[in-house]
C-alpha positions as YAML, in Angstrom:
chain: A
units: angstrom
residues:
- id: 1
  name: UNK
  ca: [0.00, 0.00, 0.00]
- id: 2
  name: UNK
  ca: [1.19, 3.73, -0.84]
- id: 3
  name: UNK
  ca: [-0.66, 6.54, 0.34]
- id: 4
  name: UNK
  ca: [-0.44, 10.29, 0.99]
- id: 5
  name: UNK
  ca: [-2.62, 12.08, 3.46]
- id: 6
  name: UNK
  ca: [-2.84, 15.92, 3.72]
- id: 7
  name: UNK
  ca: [-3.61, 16.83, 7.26]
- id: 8
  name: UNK
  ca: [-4.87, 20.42, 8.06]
- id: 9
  name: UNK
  ca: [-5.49, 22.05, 11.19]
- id: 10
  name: UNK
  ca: [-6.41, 25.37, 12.72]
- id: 11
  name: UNK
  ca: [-8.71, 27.96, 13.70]
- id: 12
  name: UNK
  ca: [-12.33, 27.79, 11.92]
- id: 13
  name: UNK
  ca: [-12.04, 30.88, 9.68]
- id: 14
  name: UNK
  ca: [-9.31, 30.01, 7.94]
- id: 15
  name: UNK
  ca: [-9.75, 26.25, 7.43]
- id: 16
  name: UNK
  ca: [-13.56, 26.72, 6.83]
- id: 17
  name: UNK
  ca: [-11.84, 29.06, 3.80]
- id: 18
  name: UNK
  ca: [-9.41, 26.64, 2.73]
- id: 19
  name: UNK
  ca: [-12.05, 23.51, 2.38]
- id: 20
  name: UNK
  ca: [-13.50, 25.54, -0.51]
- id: 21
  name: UNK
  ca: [-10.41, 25.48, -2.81]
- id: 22
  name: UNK
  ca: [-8.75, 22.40, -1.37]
- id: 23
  name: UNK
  ca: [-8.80, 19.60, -4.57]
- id: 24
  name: UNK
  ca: [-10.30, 16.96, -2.64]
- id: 25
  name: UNK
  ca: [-12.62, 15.98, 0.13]
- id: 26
  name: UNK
  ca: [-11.73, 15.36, 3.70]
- id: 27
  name: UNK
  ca: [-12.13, 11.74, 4.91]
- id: 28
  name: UNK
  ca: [-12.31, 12.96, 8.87]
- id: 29
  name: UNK
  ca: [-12.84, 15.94, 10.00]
- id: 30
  name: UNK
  ca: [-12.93, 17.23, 13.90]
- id: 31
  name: UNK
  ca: [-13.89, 20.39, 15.58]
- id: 32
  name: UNK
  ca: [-11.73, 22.53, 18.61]
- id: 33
  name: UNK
  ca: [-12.91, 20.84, 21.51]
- id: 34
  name: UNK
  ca: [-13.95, 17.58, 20.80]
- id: 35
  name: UNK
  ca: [-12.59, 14.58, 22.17]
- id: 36
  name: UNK
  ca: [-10.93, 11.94, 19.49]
- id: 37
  name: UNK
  ca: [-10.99, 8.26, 19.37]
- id: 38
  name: UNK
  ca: [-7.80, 8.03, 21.47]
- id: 39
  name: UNK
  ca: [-9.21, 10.15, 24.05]
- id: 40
  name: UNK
  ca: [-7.29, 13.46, 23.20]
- id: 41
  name: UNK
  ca: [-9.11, 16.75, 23.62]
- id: 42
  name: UNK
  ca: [-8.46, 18.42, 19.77]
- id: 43
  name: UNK
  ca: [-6.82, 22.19, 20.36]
- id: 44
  name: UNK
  ca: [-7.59, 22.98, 16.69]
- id: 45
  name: UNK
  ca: [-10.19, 21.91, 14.25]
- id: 46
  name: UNK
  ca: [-9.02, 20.03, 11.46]
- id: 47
  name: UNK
  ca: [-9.57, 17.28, 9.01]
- id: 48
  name: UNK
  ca: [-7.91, 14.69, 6.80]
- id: 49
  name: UNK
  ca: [-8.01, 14.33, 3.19]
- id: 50
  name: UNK
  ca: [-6.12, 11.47, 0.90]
- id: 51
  name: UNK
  ca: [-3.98, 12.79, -1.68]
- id: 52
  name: UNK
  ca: [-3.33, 9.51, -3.35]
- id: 53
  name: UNK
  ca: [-3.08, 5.94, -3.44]
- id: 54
  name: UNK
  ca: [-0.87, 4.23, -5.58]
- id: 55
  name: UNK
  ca: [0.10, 0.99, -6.33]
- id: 56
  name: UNK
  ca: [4.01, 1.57, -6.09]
- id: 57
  name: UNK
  ca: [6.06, 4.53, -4.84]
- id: 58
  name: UNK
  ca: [6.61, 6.19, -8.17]
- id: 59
  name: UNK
  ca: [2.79, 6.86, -9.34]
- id: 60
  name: UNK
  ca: [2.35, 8.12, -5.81]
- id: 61
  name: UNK
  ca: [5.15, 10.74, -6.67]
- id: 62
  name: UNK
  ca: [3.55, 11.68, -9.88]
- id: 63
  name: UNK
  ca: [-0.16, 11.96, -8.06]
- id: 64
  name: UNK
  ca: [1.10, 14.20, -5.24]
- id: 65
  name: UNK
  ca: [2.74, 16.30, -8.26]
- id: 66
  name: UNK
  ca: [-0.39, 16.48, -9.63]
- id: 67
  name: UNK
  ca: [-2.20, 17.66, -6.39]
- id: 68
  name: UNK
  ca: [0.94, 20.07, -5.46]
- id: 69
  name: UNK
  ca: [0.02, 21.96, -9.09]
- id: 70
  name: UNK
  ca: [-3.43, 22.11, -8.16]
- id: 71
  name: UNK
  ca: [-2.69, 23.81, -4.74]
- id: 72
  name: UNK
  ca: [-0.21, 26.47, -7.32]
- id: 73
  name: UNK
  ca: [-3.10, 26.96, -9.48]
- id: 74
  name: UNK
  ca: [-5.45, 27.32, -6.98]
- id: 75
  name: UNK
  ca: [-2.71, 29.53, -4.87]
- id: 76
  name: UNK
  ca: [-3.47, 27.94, -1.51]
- id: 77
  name: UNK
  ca: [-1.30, 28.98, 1.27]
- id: 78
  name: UNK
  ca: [-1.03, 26.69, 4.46]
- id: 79
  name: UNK
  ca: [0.95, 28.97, 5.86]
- id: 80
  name: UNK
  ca: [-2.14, 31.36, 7.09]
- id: 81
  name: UNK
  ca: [-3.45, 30.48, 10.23]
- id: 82
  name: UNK
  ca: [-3.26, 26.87, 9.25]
- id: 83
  name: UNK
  ca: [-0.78, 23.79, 9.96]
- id: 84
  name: UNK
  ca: [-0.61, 21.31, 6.88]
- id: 85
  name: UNK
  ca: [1.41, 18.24, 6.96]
- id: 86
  name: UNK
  ca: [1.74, 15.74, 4.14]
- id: 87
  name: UNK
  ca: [1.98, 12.02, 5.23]
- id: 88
  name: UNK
  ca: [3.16, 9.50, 3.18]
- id: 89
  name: UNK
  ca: [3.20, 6.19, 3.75]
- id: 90
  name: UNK
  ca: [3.94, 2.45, 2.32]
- id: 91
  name: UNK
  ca: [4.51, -0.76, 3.25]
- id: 92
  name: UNK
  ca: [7.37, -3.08, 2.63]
- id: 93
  name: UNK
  ca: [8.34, -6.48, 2.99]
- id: 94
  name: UNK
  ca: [6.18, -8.59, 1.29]
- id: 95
  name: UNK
  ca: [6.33, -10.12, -2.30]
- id: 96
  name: UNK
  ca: [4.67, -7.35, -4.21]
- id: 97
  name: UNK
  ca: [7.15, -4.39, -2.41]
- id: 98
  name: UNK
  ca: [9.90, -5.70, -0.61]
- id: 99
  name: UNK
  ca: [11.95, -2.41, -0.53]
- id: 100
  name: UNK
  ca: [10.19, 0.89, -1.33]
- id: 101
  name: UNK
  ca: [11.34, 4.68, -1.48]
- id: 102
  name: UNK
  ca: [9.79, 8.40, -2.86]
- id: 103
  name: UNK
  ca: [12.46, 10.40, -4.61]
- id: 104
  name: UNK
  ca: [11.10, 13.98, -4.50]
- id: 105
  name: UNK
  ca: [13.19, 16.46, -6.81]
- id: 106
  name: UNK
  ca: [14.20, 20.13, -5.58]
- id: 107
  name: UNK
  ca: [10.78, 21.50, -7.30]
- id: 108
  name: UNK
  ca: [8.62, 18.76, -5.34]
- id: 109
  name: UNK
  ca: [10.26, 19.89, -2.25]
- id: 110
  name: UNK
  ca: [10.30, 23.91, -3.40]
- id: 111
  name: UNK
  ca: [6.49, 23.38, -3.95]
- id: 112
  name: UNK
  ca: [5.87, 21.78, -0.72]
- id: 113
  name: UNK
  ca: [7.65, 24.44, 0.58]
- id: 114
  name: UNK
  ca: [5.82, 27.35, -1.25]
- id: 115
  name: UNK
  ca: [2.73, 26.20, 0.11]
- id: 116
  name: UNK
  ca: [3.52, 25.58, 3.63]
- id: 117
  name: UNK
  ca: [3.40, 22.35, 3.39]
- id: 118
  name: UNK
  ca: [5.64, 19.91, 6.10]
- id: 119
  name: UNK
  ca: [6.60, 16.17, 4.78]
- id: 120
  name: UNK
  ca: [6.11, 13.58, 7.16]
- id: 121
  name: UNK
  ca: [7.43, 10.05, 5.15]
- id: 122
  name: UNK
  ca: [7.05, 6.31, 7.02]
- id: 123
  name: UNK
  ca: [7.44, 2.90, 5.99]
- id: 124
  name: UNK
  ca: [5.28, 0.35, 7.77]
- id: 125
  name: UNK
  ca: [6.56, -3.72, 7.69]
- id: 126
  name: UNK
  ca: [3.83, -6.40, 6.11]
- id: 127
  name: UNK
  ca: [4.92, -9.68, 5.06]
- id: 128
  name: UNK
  ca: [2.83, -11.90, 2.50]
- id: 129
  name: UNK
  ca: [1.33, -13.79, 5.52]
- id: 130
  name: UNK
  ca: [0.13, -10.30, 6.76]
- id: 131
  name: UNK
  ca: [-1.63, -9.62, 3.44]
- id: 132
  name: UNK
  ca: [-3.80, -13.09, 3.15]
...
């Protein structure tokens, strides 16, 4: 599995702004206050939207490229009274992805960058037994 989550939190002006341009729709959301599934009382309001899913490492490159141009087009700015982070995950050690890795070229990271954007990357073990 490869996938990239955008997560976005902050006060409800800005992020109530945001949803309205953001390519995408948000898979959870939360509100300032309320408690989450671990127990945690959220600071911030937030939500969660996927970005991609791929089936290797490389198309998941090419789909967050694809979403980062969107976010230059539509010249969204994390940066203003928001927190963004972009996580991106896979799993390795079984037949179909034994090793993985994302190369992300200077523009990938310049465009995270430009849009305030932080890059969270983890690899999670699975084994063919895992996957049955």
């Amino acid at each position: 599995m490869n996938i990239a989550t955008l997560r976005v939190e902050g006060e409800e002006p800005a992020l109530s702004a945001l949803t309205a341009t953001l390519p995408g729709r948000a898979d959870t959301q939360w509100l300032k206050g309320e408690r989450g599934r671990n127990g945690v009382v959220y600071a911030l309001s937030g939500f969660n939207v996927t970005v991609a899913e791929a089936p290797n490492p490389r198309v998941l490159v090419s789909e967050l490229r694809k979403f980062l141009a969107q976010c230059r087009d539509r010249k969204l700015d994390f940066r203003k009274g928001l927190t963004a982070e972009l996580s991106i995950g896979f799993t390795v050690g079984d037949s179909q992805q034994f090793v993985a890795s994302v190369d992300f070229s200077p523009a990938d990271l310049s465009a995270l960058g430009a849009c305030g954007i932080a890059l969270s990357v983890a690899a999670y073990p699975t084994s063919d037994e895992a996957n049955e």
